[in-house]
N, C-alpha and C positions, 0 to 999 in steps of 0.2 A: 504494500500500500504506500503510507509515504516513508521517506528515506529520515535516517536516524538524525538527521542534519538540521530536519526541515523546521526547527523547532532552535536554533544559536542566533543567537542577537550576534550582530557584526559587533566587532572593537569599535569604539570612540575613540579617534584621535585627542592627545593629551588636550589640546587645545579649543575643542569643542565641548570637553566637559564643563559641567556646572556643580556648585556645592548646593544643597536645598540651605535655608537659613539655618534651622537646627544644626546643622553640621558645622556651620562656623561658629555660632553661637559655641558649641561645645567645643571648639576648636583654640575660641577663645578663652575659654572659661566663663563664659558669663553667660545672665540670661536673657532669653531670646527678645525678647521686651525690650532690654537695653541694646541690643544690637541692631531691633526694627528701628529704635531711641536713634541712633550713629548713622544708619542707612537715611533716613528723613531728614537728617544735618546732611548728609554728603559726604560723611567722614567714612563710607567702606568703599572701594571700589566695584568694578569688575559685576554692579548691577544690572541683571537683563531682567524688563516683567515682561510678562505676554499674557497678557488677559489680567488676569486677577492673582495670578502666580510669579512668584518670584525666586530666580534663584540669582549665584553668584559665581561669574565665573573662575576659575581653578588657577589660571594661572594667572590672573589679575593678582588673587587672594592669595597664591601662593608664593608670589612676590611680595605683598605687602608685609605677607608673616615673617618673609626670607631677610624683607631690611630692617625689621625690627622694631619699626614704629606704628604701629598702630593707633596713637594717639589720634594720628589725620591722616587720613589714605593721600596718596601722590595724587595732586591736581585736584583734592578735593576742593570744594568753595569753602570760601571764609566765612565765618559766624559774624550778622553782625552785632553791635552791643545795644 
């Protein structure tokens, strides 16, 4: 009938993944509430929504974790006072 195959998801190149929010939130260590808090300032990168869904892309996030600051994502906007 059908072949043992017909059922494997292709690989995602590294570059087209996304993290869902949980996932950085936990990545962070924080919660997810304070990370939607950081995403609405501007301060994560690497956001894509599509409809009502949100995730973040991998290697935006994976660089921002990789320099170390997290305080404000690269190119984020500025807060005003």
């Amino acid at each position: 009938m059908g072949s043992a195959h017909a059922h494997e998801v292709p690989e995602v190149p590294e570059e087209l993944q996304a993290f869902t929010p949980a996932q950085v939130a936990a990545l962070l260590q924080i919660n997810i509430k304070t990370l939607y808090d950081r995403i609405s300032r501007g301060e994560v990168p690497g956001v894509i929504r599509t409809g009502r869904a949100l995730r973040l892309a991998r290697p935006a996030i994976v660089a921002w974790l990789s320099a170390g600051d997290t305080a404000r994502a690269p190119g984020a906007r500025k807060r005003r006072a």
